[in-house]
N, C-alpha and C positions, 0 to 999 in steps of 0.2 A: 635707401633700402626700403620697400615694400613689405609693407607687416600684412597685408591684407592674405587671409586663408588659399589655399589655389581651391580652384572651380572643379569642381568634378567633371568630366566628360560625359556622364549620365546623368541627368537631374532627375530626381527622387522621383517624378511619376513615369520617368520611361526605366527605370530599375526593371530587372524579368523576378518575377516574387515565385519562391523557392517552391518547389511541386509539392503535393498533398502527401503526406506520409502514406502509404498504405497498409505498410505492419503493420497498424494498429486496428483497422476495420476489417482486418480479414483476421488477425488474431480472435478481437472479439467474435466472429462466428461460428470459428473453429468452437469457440469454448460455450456457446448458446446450442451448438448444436449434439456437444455430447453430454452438455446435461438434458436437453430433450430428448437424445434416443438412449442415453443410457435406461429409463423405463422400457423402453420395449425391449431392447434388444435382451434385460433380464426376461421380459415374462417371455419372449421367444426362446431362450435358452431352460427355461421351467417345461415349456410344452417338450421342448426336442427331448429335454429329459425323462418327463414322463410319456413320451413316445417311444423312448427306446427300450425303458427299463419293464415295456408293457404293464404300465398303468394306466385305465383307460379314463381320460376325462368326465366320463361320465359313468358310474360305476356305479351297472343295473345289474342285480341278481333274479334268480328265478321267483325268489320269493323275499320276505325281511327277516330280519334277525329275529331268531328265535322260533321259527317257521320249518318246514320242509315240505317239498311235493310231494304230491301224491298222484294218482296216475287210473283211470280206469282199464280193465279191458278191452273195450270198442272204443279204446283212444279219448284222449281229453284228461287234462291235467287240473290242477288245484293247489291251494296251499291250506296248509292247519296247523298248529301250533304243534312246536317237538312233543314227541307222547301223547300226542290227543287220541280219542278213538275217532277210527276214517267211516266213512260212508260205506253202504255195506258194497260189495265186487271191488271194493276201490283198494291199491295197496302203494305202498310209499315209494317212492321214484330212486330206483338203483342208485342212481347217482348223488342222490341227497341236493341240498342246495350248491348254488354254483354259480358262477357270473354266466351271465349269455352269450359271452364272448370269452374264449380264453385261448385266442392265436394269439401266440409269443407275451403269454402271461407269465411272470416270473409266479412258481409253485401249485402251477397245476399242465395239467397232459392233456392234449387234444388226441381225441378218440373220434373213431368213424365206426360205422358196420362191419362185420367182416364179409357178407355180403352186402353191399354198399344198393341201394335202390336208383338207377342211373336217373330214375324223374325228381328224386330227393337225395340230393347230395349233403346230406346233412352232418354235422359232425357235432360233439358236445365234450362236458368239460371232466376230469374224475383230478383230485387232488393229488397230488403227486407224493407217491409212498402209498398210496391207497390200492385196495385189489381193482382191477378191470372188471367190469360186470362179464360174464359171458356172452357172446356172441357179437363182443366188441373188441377192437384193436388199437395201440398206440396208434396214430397220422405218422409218416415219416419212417 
C-alpha cells in the first residue's frame, strides 16, 4: 500500500488566483462621494430656496434702516434719518423705504405707472397692505 499523498494536477504556481473583489472599491466611492456632494447639494438647495420664496441673495434697499427717501422736484433722490427735517423743495418719497428689487418678493407689490414711459419701463416696490401712491398701479 502507498501512503504517499496524490499529486495535485495543478501545482501551486499554475493555480488561476481568485479575481479582485470589486464590491468593495466601488462601495467605497459610492460613500466618498456623498459625503462630498452632500455640501453642495445643501447649499444648492438653500439658494433654490431662497430663489423661490423671493429672498434676494443680496438684499439692497433704497436706503438703511432707520432711514427714508426723500425726492426733489427736478428729480434726484436721497436718504435722511426717519423725521429729520429735508432740504428745502425736497419732500420724502411716496413710497418710503423699500428693496430695489421686489419681483416675486414674498410681502410687497410691484407697481408700475399708470401711464408707463415706453423709454423707462420702470416699476418699483409699495408693501403689501399699504395704499398705492396715485398715479401708480398694481403690475399684473
Amino acid at each position: 500500500m502507498d501512503t504517499t499523498p496524490p499529486v495535485s494536477p495543478f501545482p501551486a504556481s499554475d493555480r488561476p488566483s481568485p479575481p479582485p473583489r470589486k464590491g468593495r472599491s466601488t462601495r467605497w466611492w459610492v460613500a466618498i462621494s456623498l459625503v462630498a456632494l452632500s455640501p453642495l447639494l445643501a447649499i444648492g438647495g438653500f439658494a433654490g430656496w431662497l430663489m423661490i420664496s423671493g429672498t434676494p441673495l443680496i438684499d439692497e434697499w433704497q436706503c438703511s434702516d432707520g432711514e427714508a427717501p426723500y425726492v426733489y422736484p427736478e428729480g434726484g433722490s436721497a436718504c435722511a434719518k426717519e423725521g429729520s427735517q429735508l432740504p428745502k423743495g425736497a419732500s420724502w418719497d411716496p413710497f418710503g423705504n423699500r428693496p430695489l428689487s421686489c419681483h416675486d418678493r414674498w410681502g410687497w407689490v410691484e407697481v408700475e405707472p399708470v401711464r408707463p414711459d415706453p423709454d423707462d419701463p420702470r416699476t418699483d416696490c409699495v408693501r403689501k397692505g399699504e395704499p398705492i401712491p396715485e398715479g401708480w398701479h398694481a403690475v399684473g
